[in-house]
Steps between C-alpha positions, in 0.01 A plus 500: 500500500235679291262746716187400592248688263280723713116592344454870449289624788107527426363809466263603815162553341291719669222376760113526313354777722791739379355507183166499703618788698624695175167418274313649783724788535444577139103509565550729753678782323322482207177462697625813657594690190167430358331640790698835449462538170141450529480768813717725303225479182204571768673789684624667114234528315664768351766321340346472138652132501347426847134642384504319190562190636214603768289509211540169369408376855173732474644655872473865339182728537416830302461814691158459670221742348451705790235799491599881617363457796685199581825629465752361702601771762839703401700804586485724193817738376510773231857580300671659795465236690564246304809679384588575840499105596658329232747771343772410760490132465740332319436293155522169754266613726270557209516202378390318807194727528443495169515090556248517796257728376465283172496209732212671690315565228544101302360381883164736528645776732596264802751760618289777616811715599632512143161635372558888347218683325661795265355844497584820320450700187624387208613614103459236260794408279400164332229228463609150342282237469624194734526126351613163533846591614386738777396408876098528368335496236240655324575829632699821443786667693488913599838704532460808652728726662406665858381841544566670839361851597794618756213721631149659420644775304711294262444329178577123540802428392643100420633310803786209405231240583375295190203329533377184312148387503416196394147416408308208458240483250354331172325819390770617233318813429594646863898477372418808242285699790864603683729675275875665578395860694259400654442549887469143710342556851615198724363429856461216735176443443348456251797428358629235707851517271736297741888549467621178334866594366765780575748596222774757544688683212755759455374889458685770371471662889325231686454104509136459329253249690273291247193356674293218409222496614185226435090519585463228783083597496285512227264740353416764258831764419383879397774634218266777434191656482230249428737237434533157680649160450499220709816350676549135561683208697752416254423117443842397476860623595866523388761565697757511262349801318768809553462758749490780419245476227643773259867390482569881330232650688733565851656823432235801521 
């Protein structure tokens, strides 16, 4: 006798709130992924890609144009000390300072701690002008190399500290007023020159510390006798710019 033809089993389908359950599941990580990326974009401003989209969102603000006398309070260092702190650390290390000073300074000083005025005496190497590619601009950028006096009696002699100044200003003239020779005088106030990037390079003896260092108050800078020009808030700021500002300019 012929078999009996059995149907093919149905296929279970599944119950409506699983593909409730996994729709809402869904929501929830990416609700949650968009809620890190956007914490991650706040806490970096840093991150060129994270402060550009900042931008767009008009969540950015230029440094604030603070007088001398409002200076935000800072420990001050001159080359030994700064080469004394940062010599030993390693290129890692640098590059998470480096990360929160810049991070500091794109959020209007809001970590006190990290605030470091430079000090010193200094040779001048180079002046360049500073443009659209750079962190500020107008403005021009000082190398100089540091000068230390191991005591009264000697000559000052250069110190493996590099210093570079930027400064912020639309008066084009002041670029020509400092010239390579030249002897740059730096102190907390009225300098106000805060530490904003630490670069180290190989010396023929010694590693060689390159410091970057930014006004973060406002007001007239002296090059010379009887000369004057007046610094100012940069209006608007790129992170992606390179640091340091004179990619040849690291090796005294």
């Amino acid at each position: 006798m012929p078999r009996d033809k059995q149907p093919p089993p149905k296929k279970k389908r599944s119950p409506a709130y699983y593909w409730w359950a996994l729709a809402n599941v869904v929501a929830l990580c990416l609700a949650v992924l968009s809620w890190l990326l956007c914490l991650h974009v706040f806490q970096h401003p840093e991150i060129p890609r994270n402060y550009e989209i900042l931008r767009k969102l008009k969540r950015v603000e230029p440094p604030l144009p603070l007088p001398l006398l409002q200076a935000p309070p800072g420990e001050s260092a001159d080359p030994r000390a700064f080469y004394r702190r940062y010599a030993g650390l390693s290129d890692e290390d640098l590059q998470t300072f480096n990360a929160a000073l810049m991070r500091n300074y794109l959020t209007n000083l809001k970590e006190p701690a990290l605030i470091q005025y430079a000090e010193g005496d200094y040779q001048v190497q180079e002046v360049r002008k500073l443009g659209p590619d750079d962190l500020f601009h107008p403005g021009f950028a000082v190398r100089a190399q540091a000068m230390i006096a191991p005591d009264e009696f000697t000559k000052p002699a250069p110190w493996p500290v590099v210093i570079e100044y930027l400064f912020p200003t639309d008066e084009t003239k002041a670029e020509g007023w400092i010239a390579a020779g030249d002897q740059l005088s730096v102190s907390k106030f009225p300098n106000c020159a805060m530490l904003l990037h630490v670069a180290k390079v190989a010396g023929e003896d010694t590693p060689i510390m390159v410091m970057t260092v930014v006004p973060v108050a406002f007001g007239n800078f002296e090059p010379g006798k009887d000369r004057k020009f007046a610094l100012k808030a940069p209006t608007e700021l790129n992170p992606a710019g390179p640091l340091p500002v004179f990619p040849t300019g690291t090796k005294p």
